[in-house]
C-alpha positions in Angstrom: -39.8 52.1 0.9 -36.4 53.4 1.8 -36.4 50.7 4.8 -37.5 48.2 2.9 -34.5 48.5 0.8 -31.9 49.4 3.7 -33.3 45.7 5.0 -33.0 44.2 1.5 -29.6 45.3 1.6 -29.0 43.8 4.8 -30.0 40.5 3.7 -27.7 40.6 1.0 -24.9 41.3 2.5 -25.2 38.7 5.3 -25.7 36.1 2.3 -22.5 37.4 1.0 -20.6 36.8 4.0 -21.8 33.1 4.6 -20.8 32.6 0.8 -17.8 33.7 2.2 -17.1 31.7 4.7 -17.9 28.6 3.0 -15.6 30.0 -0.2 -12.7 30.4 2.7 -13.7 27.2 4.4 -13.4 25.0 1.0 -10.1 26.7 0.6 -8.6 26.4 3.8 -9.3 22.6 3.4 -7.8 22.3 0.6 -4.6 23.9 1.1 -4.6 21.1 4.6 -5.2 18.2 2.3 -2.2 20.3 0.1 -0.5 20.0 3.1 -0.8 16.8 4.3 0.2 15.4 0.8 3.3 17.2 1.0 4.0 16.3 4.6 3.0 12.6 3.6 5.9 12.5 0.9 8.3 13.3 2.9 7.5 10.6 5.3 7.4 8.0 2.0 8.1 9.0 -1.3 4.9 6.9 -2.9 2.8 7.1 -6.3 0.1 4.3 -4.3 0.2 5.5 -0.7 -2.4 8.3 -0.6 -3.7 9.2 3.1 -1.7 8.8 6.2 -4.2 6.1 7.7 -3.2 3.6 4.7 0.7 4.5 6.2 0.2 3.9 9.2 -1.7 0.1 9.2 1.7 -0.4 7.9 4.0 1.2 10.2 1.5 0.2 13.2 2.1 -3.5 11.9 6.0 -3.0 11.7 5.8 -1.4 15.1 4.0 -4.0 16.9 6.7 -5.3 19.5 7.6 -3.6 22.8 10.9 -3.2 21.3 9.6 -1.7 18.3 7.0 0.7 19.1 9.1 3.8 20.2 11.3 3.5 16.9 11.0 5.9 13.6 10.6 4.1 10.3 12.0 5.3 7.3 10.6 4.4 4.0 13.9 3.8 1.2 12.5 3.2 -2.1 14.2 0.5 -3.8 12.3 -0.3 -7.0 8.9 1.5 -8.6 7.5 -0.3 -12.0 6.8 2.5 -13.9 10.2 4.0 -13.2 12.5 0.9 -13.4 10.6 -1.6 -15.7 7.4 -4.2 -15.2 9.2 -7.0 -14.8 10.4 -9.8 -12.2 14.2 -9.4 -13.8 13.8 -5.4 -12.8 12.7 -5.9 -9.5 15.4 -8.7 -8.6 17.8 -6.3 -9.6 16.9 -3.5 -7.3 15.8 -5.4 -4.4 17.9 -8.5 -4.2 20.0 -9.2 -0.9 17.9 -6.7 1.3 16.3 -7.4 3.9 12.8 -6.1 5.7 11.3 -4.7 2.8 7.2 -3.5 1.9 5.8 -4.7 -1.3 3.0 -2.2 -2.6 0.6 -2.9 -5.4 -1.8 -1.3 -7.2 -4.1 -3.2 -9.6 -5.2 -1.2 -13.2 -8.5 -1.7 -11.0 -7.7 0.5 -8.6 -7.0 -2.3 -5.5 -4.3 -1.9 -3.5 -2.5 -4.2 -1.5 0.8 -5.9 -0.7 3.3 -7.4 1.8 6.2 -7.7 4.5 9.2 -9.9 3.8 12.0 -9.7 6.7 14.2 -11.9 4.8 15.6 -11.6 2.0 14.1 -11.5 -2.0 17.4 -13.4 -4.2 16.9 -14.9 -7.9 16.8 -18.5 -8.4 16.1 -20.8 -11.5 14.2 -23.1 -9.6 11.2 -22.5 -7.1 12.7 -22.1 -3.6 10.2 -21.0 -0.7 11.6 -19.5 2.3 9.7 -19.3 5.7 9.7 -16.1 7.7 8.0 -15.5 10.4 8.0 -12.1 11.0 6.0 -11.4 7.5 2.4 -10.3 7.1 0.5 -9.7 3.9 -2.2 -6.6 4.0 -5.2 -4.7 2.1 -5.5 -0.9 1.9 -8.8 -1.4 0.7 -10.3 -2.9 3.8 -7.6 -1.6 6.0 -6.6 -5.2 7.1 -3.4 -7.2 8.1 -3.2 -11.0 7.8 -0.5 -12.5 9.9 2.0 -15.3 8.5 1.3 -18.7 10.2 4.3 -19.5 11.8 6.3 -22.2 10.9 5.3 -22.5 7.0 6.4 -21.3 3.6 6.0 -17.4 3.2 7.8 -15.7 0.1 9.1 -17.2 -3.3 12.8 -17.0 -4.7 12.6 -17.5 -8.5 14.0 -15.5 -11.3 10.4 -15.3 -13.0 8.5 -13.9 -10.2 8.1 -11.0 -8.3 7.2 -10.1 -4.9 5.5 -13.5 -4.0 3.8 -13.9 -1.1 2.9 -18.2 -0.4 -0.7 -18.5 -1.3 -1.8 -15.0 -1.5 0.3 -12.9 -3.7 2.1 -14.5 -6.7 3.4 -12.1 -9.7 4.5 -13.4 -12.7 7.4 -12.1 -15.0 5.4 -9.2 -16.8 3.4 -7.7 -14.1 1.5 -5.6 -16.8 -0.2 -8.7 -18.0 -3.3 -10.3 -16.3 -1.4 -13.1 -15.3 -1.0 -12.4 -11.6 -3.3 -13.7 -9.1 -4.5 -14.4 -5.7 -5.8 -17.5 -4.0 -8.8 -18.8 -2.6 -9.5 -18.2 1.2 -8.8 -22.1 2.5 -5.3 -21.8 0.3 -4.3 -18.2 1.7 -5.1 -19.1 5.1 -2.7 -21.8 5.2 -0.3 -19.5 5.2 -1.6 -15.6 6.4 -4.4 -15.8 8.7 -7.7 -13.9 8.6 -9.2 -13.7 4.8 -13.0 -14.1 4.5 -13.5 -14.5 0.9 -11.9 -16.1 -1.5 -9.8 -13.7 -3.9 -10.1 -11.1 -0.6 -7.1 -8.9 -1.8 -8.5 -8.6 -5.3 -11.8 -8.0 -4.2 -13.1 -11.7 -5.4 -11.4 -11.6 -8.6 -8.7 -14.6 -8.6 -5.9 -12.8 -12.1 -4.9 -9.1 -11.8 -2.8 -6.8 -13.6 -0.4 -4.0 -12.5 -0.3 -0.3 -12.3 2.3 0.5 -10.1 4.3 -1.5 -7.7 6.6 0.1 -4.8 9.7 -1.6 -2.8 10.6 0.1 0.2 13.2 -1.0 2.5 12.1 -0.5 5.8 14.5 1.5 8.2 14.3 1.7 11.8 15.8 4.7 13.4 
């Protein structure tokens, strides 16, 4: 009897220590993902970019020169929506007259995308579409970069819009309402090469609305 219970106890403490270890294991990562947050915001202070991997299909995009690839990129927020106001007359005003900057969105559905303008966004009372080259459009979601055609229109200068991006990204003067959209495939391909589907960015759905929206200037050190 006596051995039955010296084995009974046995059991029970070897049980105990695997509960353990997985209790230590579920702690330890959390306290990395803890970690890798706080390491990720001092990288780029962001409210949309989550996870290093959505960082770096950016930074890998910047970086995609010989000239470029050695170089550190810092991240200068310029304008955030919920901070500085929903609006194309907010975001003119923090981001006008700077170049190489990173649009970021996030839809009140949870999709996240954005783009790359090298020149310059300025305020203009007519429509006025500038070519650059050197700009690219991508999606976090499906962890994709489309490349601007070369030679054609690229971003918008207009008082009433915000971060516009020819064909794939346009954003109207409230970006709270569901008045921004996204184009169909054959229309966004004239201009940034590699979507699918039509509506890609907004995962087929053409009008979206705003949660949050991120500037950055992009620095190379």
């Amino acid at each position: 009897e006596m051995k039955k219970e010296i084995q009974k106890n046995k059991e029970e403490i070897k049980q105990n220590k695997e509960e353990y270890k997985e209790e230590i294991k579920k702690i330890n990562e959390k306290l990395d993902i803890l970690l890798k947050e706080k390491e990720l915001k001092e990288i780029i202070d962001s409210k949309i970019i989550k996870k290093y991997e959505e960082l770096n299909l950016i930074s890998d995009r910047i970086r995609n020169t010989e000239l470029l690839k050695n170089k550190k990129i810092k991240y200068k927020l310029l304008y955030r929506g919920t901070r500085d106001g929903m609006n194309a007359s907010s975001f003119h005003q923090k981001c006008n007259s700077i170049p190489n900057t990173i649009s970021i969105i996030q839809t009140t559905k949870g999709y996240k995308f954005g783009g790359y303008a090298e020149q310059t966004w300025e305020n203009n009372s007519n429509a006025t579409w500038i070519k650059d080259d050197k700009s690219f459009v991508f999606s976090i979601d499906y962890m994709k970069i489309y490349n601007h055609v070369n030679g054609t229109d690229a971003i918008l200068h207009n008082n009433n819009y915000g971060p516009t991006f020819d064909y794939c990204i346009y954003l109207r003067n409230d970006f709270s309402k569901n008045e921004n959209y996204t184009s169909n495939k054959n229309g966004a391909n004239k201009r940034y090469s590699g979507f699918n589907r039509d509506y890609e960015l907004n995962d087929g759905g053409k009008n979206f609305s705003v949660a949050e929206i991120e500037v950055f200037q992009i620095i190379l050190e």
